[in-house]
N, C-alpha and C positions, 0 to 999 in steps of 0.2 A: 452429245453436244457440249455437256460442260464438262467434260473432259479434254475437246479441243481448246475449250474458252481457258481451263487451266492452262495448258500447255502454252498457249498465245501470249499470257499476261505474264507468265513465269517468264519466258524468252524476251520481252518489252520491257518489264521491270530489270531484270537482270543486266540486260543491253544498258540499260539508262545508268545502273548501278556500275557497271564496269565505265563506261564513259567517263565516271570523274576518275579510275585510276590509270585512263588512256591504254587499255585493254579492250580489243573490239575481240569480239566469239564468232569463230568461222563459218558459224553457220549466219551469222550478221551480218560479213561482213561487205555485201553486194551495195547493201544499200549506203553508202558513204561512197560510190561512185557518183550520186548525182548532187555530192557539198553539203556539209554539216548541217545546211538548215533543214533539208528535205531527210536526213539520217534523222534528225531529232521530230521530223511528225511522225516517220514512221515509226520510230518507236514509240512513241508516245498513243499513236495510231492500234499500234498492236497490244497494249498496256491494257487502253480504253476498251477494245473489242474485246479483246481476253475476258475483263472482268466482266462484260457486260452480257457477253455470255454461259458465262459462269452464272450468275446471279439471277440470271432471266430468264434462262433453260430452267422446265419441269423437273422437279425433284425423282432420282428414280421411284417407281414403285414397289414397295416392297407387297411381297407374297403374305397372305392373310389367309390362315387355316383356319378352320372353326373346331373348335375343342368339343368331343363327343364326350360325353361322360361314359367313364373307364365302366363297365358293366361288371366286371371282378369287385373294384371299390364298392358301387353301390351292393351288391350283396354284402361283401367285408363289413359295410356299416351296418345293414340291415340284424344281423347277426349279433351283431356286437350290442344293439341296441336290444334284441332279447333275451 
């Protein structure tokens, strides 16, 4: 999920950021069939949700092993200690 949410917000932001050098990106560029003002919620649209699924989606879980004590070590010390 925030991997999509990245992908959304990169493509809304970037959309937005091309807009002031009057460069629309082919994969954008459907939405400016229905007039600049409905082009600018949608990006703005796609910005908002990006981010918000980015930040509000569960973090992955990482894998948590539990550390057995090395059986070699403890003798090595035991040894050492006599």
């Amino acid at each position: 999920m925030r991997k999509i949410g990245g992908y959304l917000a990169f493509f809304g932001g970037f959309a937005i950021i091309l807009k002031f050098f009057d460069r629309v990106p082919r994969l954008l560029f459907w939405i400016y069939t229905w007039g600049d003002t409905v082009a600018w919620v949608i990006m703005v649209a796609f910005l908002v949700a990006g981010l918000a699924m980015l930040f509000l989606a569960p973090a992955p879980e990482e894998e948590v092993f539990e550390t057995k004590p090395n059986e070699m070590t403890n003798k090595e010390e035991n040894e050492s200690i006599s």
